[in-house]
C-alpha positions in Angstrom: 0.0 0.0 0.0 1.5 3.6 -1.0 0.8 6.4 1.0 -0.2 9.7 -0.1 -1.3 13.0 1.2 -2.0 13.3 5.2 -1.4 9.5 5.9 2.0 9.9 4.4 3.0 13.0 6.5 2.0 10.9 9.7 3.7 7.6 8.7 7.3 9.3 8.4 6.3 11.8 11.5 6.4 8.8 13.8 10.2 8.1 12.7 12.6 9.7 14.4 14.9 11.6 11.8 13.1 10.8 9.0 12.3 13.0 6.0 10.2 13.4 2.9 12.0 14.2 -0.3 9.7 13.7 -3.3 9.2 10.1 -3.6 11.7 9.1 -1.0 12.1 9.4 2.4 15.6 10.2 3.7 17.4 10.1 6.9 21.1 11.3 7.6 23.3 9.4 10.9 26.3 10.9 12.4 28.7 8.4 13.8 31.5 9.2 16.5 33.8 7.4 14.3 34.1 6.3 10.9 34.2 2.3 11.8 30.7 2.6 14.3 29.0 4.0 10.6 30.7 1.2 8.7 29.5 -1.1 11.5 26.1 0.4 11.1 26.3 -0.1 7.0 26.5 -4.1 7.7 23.7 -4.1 9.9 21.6 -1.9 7.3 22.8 -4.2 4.5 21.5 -7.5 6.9 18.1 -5.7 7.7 17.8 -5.0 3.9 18.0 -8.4 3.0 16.1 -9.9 5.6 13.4 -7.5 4.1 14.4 -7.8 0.8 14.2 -4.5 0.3 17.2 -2.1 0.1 17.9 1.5 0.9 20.2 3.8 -1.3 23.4 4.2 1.0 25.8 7.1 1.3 28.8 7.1 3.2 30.5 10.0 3.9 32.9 10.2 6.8 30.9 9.6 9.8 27.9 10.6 7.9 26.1 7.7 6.5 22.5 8.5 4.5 19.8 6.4 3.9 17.2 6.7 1.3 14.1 4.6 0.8 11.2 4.4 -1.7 9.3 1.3 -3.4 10.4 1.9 -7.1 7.6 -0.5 -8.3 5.1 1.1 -6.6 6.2 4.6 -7.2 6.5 5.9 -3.7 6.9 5.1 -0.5 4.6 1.7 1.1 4.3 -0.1 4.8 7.9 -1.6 3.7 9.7 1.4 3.5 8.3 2.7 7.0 8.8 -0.7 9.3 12.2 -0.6 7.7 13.2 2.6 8.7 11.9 1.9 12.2 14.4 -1.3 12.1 17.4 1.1 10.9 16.5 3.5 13.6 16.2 0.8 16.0 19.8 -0.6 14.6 21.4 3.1 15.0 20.2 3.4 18.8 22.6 0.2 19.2 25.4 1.6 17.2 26.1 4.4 18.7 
């Protein structure tokens, strides 16, 4: 199911961080030290597959981004919000 409008605003309000940009929702995480976001990458990577889903990454420094949509259903579903909730839940252990 994609959300839209109102419902969409609300979904990615519950996630801490989290932000609409178009079609994709986007969150940035700042690590302490290069290796904790690299550790953090491997978990994203696990979650990703377990969900067969999978985020576009950026790493920069101790910066690493994370961007989700569902391409094939040309926005952003119940996928792309219990994931984020897992990567947020996977950053509060990484830090």
């Amino acid at each position: 199911m994609i959300f839209t409008g109102q419902e969409l605003l609300d979904q990615v309000g519950k996630l801490e961080g989290w932000k609409l940009d178009n079609d994709s929702m986007v969150r940035k995480y700042m690590f302490n030290e290069f290796m904790k976001g690299i550790a953090f990458v491997d978990e994203v990577a696990a979650i990703s597959e377990a969900f067969d889903h999978h985020p576009h990454i950026t790493i920069d420094y101790k910066a690493i981004t994370l961007r989700l949509t569902t391409y094939n259903e040309g926005g952003i579903t119940t996928v792309d919000i219990r994931e984020a909730q897992e990567f947020n839940d996977a950053f509060d252990k990484n830090r």
